[in-house]
C-alpha angles and dihedrals in degrees: 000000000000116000119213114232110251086250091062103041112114089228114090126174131221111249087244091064089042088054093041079056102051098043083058094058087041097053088041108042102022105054111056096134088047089052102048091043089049097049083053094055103046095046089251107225087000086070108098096195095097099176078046100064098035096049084053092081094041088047096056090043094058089039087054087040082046089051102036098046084059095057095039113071135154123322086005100062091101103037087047094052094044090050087046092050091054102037082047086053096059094039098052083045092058097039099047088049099037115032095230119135125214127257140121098286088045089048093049091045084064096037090058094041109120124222100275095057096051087053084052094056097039117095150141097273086050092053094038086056101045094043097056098035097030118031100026094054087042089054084048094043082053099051099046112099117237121211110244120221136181109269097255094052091045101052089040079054087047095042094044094045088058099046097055091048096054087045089048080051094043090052099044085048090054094039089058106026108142096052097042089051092050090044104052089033097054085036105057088156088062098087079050095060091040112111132235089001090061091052090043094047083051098048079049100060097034095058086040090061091038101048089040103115096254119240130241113293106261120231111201128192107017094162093052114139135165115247119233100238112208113253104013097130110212089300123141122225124222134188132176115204121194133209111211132208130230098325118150129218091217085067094049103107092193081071096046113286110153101222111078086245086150112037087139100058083042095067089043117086097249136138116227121208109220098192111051121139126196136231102248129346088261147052104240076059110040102035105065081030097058087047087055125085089211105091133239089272092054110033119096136191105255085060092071088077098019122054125034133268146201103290086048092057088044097051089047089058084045110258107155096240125204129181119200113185125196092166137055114309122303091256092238100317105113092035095125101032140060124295148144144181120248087205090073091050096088099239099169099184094037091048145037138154090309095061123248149316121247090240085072086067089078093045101133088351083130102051086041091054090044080065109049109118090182144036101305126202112183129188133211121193108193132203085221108166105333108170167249090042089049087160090064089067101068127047115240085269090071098051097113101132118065155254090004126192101259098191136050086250101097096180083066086070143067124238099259096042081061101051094040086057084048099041079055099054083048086052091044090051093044086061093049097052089047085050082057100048090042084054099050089041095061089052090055087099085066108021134022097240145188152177138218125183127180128153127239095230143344130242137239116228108189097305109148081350097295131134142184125005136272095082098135119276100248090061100027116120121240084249086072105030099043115081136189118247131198135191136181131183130191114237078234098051085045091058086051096053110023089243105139123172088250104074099032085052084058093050090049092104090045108119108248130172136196080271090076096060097075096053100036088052092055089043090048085051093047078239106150121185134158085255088057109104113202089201095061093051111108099192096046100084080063100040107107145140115042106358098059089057089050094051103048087057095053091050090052084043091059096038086051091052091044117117 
């Protein structure tokens, strides 16, 4: 029996009824993590509202039709739909596998992913899925004949299709009130798990902050000065500070961790601080947000390119500034001051296709401290533990935890298998901040020097079946949100500034955030400016002795010259 191709069949369909089809597919197929979230939230056969529970699935479907029917016009019904069905496909991969959920964070954080990253997220499993729930349907949505009808029948077809829909929505909703209200009310996430809507309401906002006509470029700090501390003796401070990435407080053994992830700092003379919370869930977030003096509840996006940080208020008052990347880009930190990548130093054994190793961040630091002829602040911004290929970050040396999950597919793996890759990559970062202290300890003879380390995020290894980072702050578990941080002083950079272990040991349960860094790094500096807070300094309750007297006169110095 001969079968006739679908673009000869006598049999055509109006676009509405495309659309109605594909939104089915799409509410079905797409949305397994919003589903099961969703049968969680309302009870599922607990749940004694029984029109309640079967009109769920029918109302999605017409709120996808309803969202769908607005993108998908004319001519670009089909190529809209067909763009919808494969973007839906990755993004139910990644949030089935991963937990994430989908908003605009979570869309410029892949936006700004570099090419080794996206190599690190791609698999088998990726390209199966999308190629059975993505590309096949697509073939089969090209290949069905639409009806064709004059303009002003099609878009009274159109108009009339959508409003039924959102009728059918509106009754549903009046019918269940109660429940519905409860349930968006108490679910807030929800909007986030619900594919396409989630990806459309991200593109929105993205191209909203994109297209936005961009504000004057903000200068901060233009009073900044360093303060003459008594008795320094011609002697230059430096300190390195060092962005971490994806380490999480909870596998830092120096705040408790069982397992022995940081046995070299251990044996350094550091405080850790065990309550530390950062700026976003994700490095395009938390890195130019942790440089600002603004605050995670004010800082914006649009702040990360146009307004002024802290290297750029250090290197007013005249600290010589460096930025050493080993990740991805400083997201518009180190824009106006000096900075390289180490991966474009040519370090064969430090680096491969992979990219390189952090230990490649102090690749010539020392020659480069022998030289400074200034105050020096010098930032390193690790790749940490960046997942999902945590076994990428640590050279085979460093493989004492095992089995450990050898892939970016993390649903290859088991559970342990994952942390232990992970548990490895902290190891691995703990030896490269003792190989800093141990750096900066062997120039005390020349320079009072110091080192501060906090991460950017933290990471999600399975807990309550999420993985990875960027879900949005306000349901983001601690696992994401708490970060380790690190500091080291020199006996002689202690003497400087008062600052003795003593006291910061005593401060280590203080809650901190990635708001303190701004100010403690231009306290540490001696850099004082109208934008420094004292209160956010986390240094200052243990700053005597000389520097406080300095700094009193400078600041009657400055309230003396005022106009």
């Amino acid at each position: 029996m001969n079968v006739e191709p679908l673009e000869r069949a006598t049999w055509k369909i109006p676009a509405p009824m495309l659309v109605f089809l594909v939104s089915v597919w799409l509410t079905l197929v797409m949305n397994a993590s919003f589903w099961r979230h969703l049968w969680g939230a309302v009870d599922g056969w607990n749940n004694e509202h029984v029109f309640f529970l079967v009109s769920l699935p029918l109302l999605v479907c017409l709120f996808n039709f309803v969202v769908l029917g607005l993108l998908a016009w004319g001519k670009l019904t089909r190529v809209v739909l067909i763009l919808m069905m494969l973007l839906s496909a990755v993004v139910s991969y990644f949030m089935s596998n991963f937990g994430i959920m989908i908003d605009y964070s979570m869309l410029i954080n892949a936006m700004q992913t570099d090419r080794r990253e996206v190599f690190d997220l791609l698999g088998p499993g990726l390209l199966v899925w999308v190629l059975l729930v993505g590309v096949l349907p697509a073939i089969v949505v090209s290949r069905i004949p639409l009806a064709r009808h004059r303009p002003t029948r099609a878009a009274l077809l159109k108009l009339g299709s959508l409003l039924g829909a959102l009728l059918l929505i509106a009754l549903i909703l009046a019918l269940a009130y109660q429940s519905y209200a409860s349930l968006l009310r108490n679910n807030r996430e929800l909007r986030l798990m619900l594919v396409p809507s989630n990806l459309v309401g991200a593109v929105h906002s993205y191209a909203k902050r994109q297209l936005r006509t961009p504000a004057a470029f903000e200068p901060v700090g233009l009073d900044a000065v360093r303060v003459a501390e008594a008795g320094q003796r011609g002697r230059h401070k430096v300190l390195v500070l060092v962005v971490g990435e994806t380490a999480r407080s909870a596998s830092f053994s120096l705040n408790g961790y069982p397992r022995q992830t940081n046995p070299a700092l251990a044996s350094r003379e550091v405080v850790s601080f065990t309550d530390v919370s950062s700026c976003g869930t994700a490095t395009a977030i938390s890195v130019p947000c942790m440089f600002q003096d603004l605050g995670r509840r004010e800082y914006k996006s649009f702040h990360a390119r146009g307004r002024e940080g802290l290297l750029d208020v250090l290197q007013r008052a005249g600290v010589a500034v460096l930025w050493r990347d080993n990740n991805s880009g400083c997201k518009g930190v180190c824009d106006r001051v000096p900075s390289e990548d180490v991966g474009k130093l040519g370090i064969s054994e430090l680096c491969n296709d992979d990219g390189c190793f952090d230990e490649a961040l102090l690749h010539g630091l020392a020659e480069r401290i022998d030289r400074s002829s200034d105050d020096t602040v010098i930032v390193l911004h690790m790749l940490g533990s960046h997942g999902p290929a945590y076994f990428k970050r640590y050279p085979e040396a460093f493989r004492r935890f095992t089995p450990t999950c050898d892939t970016g597919q993390l649903d290859k793996c088991s559970n342990e298998a994952i942390v232990n890759a992970y548990d490895n990559s902290i190891a691995y970062t703990d030896h490269v901040l003792a190989s800093v202290v141990d750096l900066l300890k062997s120039r005390e003879a020349q320079f009072d020097t110091a080192m501060l380390y906090v991460s950017d995020h933290g990471e999600s290894l399975g807990e309550k079946g999420v993985y990875l980072h960027g879900l949005p702050y306000a349901m983001a578990p601690s696992e994401q949100t708490r970060v380790p941080m690190v500091a080291w002083l020199s006996d002689a950079f202690s003497t400087r500034t008062g600052i003795t272990q003593g006291c910061l040991r005593a401060q280590r349960e203080v809650p901190l955030s990635h708001d303190n860094l701004f100010h403690s790094t231009l306290g540490l500096m001696s850099v004082r400016t109208a934008v420094y807070r004292e209160q956010l300094d986390l240094f200052r309750p243990c700053m005597q002795g000389p520097v406080e007297v300095a700094a009193a006169e400078a600041a009657g110095d400055a309230l003396r010259s005022a106009p």
